[in-house]
C-alpha positions as CSV (number, residue, x, y, z in Angstrom):
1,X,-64.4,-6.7,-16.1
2,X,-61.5,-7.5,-18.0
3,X,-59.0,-5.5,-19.2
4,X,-57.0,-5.6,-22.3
5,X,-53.2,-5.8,-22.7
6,X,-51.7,-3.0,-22.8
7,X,-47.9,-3.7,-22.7
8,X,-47.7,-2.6,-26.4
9,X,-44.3,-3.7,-27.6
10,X,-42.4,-1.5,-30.3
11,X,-45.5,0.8,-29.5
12,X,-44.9,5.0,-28.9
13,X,-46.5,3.5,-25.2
14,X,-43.4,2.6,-22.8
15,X,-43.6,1.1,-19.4
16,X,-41.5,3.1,-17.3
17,X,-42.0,1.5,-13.6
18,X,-39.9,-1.6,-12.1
19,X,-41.4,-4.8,-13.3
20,X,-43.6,-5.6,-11.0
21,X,-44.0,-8.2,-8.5
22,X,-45.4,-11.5,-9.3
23,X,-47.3,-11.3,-6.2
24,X,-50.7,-9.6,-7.0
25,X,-52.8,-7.7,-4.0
26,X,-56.5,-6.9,-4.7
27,X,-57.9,-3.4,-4.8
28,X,-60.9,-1.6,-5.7
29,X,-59.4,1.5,-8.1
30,X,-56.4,2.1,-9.4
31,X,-56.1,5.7,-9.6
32,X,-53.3,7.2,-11.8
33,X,-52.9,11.0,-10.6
34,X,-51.1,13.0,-13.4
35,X,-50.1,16.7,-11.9
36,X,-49.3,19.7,-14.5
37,X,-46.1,21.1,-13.2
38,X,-45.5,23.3,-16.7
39,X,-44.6,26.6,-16.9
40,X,-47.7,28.8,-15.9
41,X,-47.4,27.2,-12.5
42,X,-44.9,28.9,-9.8
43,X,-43.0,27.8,-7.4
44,X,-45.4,28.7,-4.7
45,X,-47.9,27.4,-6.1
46,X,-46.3,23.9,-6.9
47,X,-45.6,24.3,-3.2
48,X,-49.7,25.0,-2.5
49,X,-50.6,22.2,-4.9
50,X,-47.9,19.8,-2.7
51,X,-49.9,21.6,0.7
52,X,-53.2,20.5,-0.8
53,X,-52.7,16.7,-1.8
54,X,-50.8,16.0,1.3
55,X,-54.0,17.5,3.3
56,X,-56.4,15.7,0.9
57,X,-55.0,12.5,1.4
58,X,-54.1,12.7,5.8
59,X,-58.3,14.0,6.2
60,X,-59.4,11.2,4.1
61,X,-56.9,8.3,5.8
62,X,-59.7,6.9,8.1
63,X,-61.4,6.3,5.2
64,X,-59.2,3.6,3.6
65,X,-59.7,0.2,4.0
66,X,-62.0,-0.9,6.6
67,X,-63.2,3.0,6.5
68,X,-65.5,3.0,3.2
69,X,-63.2,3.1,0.7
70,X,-61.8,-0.1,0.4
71,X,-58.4,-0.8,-1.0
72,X,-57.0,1.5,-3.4
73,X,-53.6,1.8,-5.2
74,X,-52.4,5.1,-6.4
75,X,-49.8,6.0,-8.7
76,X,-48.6,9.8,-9.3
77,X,-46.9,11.4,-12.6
78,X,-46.0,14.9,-13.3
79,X,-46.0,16.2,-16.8
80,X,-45.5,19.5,-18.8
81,X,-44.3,19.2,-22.5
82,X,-44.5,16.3,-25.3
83,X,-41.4,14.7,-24.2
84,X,-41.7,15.7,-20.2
85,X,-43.4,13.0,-18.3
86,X,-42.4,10.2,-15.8
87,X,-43.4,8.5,-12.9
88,X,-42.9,10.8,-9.4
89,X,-44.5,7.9,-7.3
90,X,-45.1,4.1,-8.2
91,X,-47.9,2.4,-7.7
92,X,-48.7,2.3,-3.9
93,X,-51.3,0.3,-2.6
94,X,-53.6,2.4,0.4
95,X,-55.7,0.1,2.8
96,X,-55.7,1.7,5.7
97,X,-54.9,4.9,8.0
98,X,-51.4,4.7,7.9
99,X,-50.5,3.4,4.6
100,X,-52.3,6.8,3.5
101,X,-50.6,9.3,6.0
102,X,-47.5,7.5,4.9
103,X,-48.7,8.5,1.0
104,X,-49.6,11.8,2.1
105,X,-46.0,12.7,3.7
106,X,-44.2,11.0,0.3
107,X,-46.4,13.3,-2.6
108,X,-46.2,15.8,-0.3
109,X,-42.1,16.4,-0.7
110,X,-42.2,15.0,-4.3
111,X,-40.0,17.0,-6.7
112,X,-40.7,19.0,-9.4
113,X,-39.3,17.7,-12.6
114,X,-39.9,19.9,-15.0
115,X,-41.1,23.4,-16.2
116,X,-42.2,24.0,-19.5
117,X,-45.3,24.1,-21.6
118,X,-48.6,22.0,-21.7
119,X,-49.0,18.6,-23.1
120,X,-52.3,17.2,-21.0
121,X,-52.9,14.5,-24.1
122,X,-49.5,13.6,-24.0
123,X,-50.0,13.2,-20.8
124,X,-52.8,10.9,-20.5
125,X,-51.0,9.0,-23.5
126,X,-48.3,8.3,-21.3
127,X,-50.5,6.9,-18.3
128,X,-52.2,4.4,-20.0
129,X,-50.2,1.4,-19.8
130,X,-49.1,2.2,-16.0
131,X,-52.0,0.3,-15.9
132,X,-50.9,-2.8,-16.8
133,X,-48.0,-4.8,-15.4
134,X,-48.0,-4.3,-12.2
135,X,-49.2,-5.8,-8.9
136,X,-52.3,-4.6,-8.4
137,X,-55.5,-5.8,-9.4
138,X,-58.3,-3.7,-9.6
139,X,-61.4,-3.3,-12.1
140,X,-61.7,0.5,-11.8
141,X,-59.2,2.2,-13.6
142,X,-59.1,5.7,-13.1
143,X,-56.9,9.0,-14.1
144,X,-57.1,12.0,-12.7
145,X,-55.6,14.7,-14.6
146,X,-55.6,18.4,-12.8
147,X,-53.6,21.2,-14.2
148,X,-54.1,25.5,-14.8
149,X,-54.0,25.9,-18.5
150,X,-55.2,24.4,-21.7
151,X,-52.8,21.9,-24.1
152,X,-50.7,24.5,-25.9
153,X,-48.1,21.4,-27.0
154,X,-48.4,17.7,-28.2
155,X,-51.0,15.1,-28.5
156,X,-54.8,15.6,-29.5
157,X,-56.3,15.7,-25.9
158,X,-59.2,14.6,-26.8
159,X,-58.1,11.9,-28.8
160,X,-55.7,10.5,-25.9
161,X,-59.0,10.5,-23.9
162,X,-60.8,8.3,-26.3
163,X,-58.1,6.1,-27.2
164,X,-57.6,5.7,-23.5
165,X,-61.0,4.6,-22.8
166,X,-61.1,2.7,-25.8
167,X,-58.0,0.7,-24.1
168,X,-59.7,-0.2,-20.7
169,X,-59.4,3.0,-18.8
170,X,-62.6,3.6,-16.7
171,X,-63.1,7.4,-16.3
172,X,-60.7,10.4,-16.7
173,X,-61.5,13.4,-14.4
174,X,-60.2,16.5,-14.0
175,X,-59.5,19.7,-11.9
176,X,-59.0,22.5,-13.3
177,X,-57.2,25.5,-11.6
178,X,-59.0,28.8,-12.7
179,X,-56.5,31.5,-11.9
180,X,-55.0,32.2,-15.5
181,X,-58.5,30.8,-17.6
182,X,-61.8,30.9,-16.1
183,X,-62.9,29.0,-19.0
184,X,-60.6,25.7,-18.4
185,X,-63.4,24.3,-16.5
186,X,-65.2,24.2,-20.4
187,X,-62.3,23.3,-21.7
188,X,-62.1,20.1,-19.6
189,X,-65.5,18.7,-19.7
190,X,-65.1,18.7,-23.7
191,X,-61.5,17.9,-24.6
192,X,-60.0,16.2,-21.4
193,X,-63.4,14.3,-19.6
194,X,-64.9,11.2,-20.0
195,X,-65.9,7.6,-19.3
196,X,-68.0,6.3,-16.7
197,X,-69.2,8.5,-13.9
198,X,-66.7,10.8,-15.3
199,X,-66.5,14.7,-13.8
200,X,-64.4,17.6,-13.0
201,X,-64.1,19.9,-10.1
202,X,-62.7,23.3,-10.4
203,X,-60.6,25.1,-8.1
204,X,-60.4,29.1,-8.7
205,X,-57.1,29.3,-7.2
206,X,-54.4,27.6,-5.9
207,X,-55.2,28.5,-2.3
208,X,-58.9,25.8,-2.8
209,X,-56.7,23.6,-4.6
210,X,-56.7,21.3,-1.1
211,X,-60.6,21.7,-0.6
212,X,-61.1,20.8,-4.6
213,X,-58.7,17.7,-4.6
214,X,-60.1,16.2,-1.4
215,X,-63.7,16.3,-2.8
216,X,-62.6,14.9,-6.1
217,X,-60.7,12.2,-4.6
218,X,-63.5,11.2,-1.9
219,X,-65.9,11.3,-4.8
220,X,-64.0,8.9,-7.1
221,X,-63.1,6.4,-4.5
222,X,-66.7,6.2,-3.7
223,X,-68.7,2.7,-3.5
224,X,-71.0,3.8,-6.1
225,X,-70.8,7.5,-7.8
226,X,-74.0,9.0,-8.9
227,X,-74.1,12.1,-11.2
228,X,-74.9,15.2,-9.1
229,X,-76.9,17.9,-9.7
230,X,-75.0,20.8,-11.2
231,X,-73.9,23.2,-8.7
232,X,-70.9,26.1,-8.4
233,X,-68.2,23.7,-7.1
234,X,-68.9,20.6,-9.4
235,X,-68.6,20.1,-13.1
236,X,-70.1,17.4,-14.6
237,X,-69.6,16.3,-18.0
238,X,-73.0,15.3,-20.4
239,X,-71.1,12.7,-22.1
240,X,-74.1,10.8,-23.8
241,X,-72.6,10.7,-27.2
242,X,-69.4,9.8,-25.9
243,X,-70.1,7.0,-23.4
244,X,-72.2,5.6,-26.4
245,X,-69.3,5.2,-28.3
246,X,-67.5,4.5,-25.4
247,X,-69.8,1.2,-24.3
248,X,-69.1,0.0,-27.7
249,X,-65.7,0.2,-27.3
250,X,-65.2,-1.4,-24.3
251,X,-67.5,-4.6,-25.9
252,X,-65.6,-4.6,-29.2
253,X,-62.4,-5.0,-26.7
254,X,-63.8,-7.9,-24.4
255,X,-65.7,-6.4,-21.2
């Protein structure tokens, strides 16, 4: 599949990473994690959210590379208002035990950044071209947004999902945290959800937030992804109109 570019000069979309290498290492997914550090969440449980990707990412280690899952570079941004968003963790490229535990340790002692209000379009808007330019090919391009409170600031959610996967982007998923809004899990399967194999898991608290994140990322980094059956822990969005439009997209732009 072939992507478009997305290095959009004199566009509102800015590059923030190094320029990339010119040496270019193959990989299955690219997997841009965007975290919600805004406002509603506190200091402990940033801390559990730290706890709970550093877990998710040392249990699934074996699994890298040789493992099942292949080769997979990961990226990580934190967000919270229109204008509060950057890049926590460049691309890193995960193909085997190590390389993951070594991922694991660095998210989990990343810093905060910021502490505001909620801006999850904005958001996605701002992770789009971290696909391009860098040194890592890999046809699967996937963001994975989770956060504990519905866009109260900034761009259209919805309409940074569609433009998103109208630019290349494979799937957006999401996990919601349900401690404030035990509707959010709604609220994500229509504003924030979509593409291909698309879903969202939801996490009542911040205390499953490490139980939630590892099924979500063992589920996106699968081989192949079937649609589940509905159950208690997973959300799956009916996206039928959407990925319509969405497969027309995606031929009017080359793939």
């Amino acid at each position: 599949m072939q992507h478009p570019d997305l290095s959009l000069s004199g566009s509102r979309f800015v590059i923030r990473a190094a320029r990339a290498s010119s040496i270019v290492n193959s990989s299955k997914f690219r997997i841009a994690t965007a975290h919600d550090v805004s406002g509603s969440i506190s200091r402990d449980e940033y801390n559990l959210m730290l706890k709970g990707y550093r877990s998710a990412f040392i249990n699934l280690a074996p699994r890298f590379g040789a493992g099942g899952f292949g080769d997979v570079a990961v990226n990580t941004v934190v967000w919270s208002s229109k204008e509060q968003q950057q890049i926590a963790i460049p691309w890193f490229l995960i193909n085997n035990t190590a390389n993951a535990i070594e991922f694991a340790n660095t998210i989990g002692s990343m810093n905060r950044g910021f502490d505001n209000t909620t801006a999850p379009g904005t958001a996605i808007n701002f992770a789009v071209p971290l696909f391009a330019n860098n040194q890592f090919e890999g046809k699967r391009w996937v963001i994975n947004v989770s956060g504990d409170n519905k866009q109260n600031e900034g761009d259209s959610t919805p309409q940074a999902r569609d433009r998103a996967l109208a630019m290349g982007v494979t799937a957006i998923n999401g996990l919601p945290l349900l401690n404030d809004d035990t509707n959010l899990l709604n609220w994500y399967q229509n504003n924030l959800v979509g593409g291909q194999n698309s879903f969202a898991i939801a996490a009542n608290d911040f205390t499953e937030f490490g139980t939630a994140i590892e099924a979500k990322l063992a589920r996106e980094m699968q081989p192949s992804e079937p649609v589940p059956e509905p159950t208690t822990i997973f959300g799956t969005l009916a996206f039928g109109a959407v990925a319509s439009w969405w497969r027309i997209k995606r031929k009017s732009i080359g793939n």
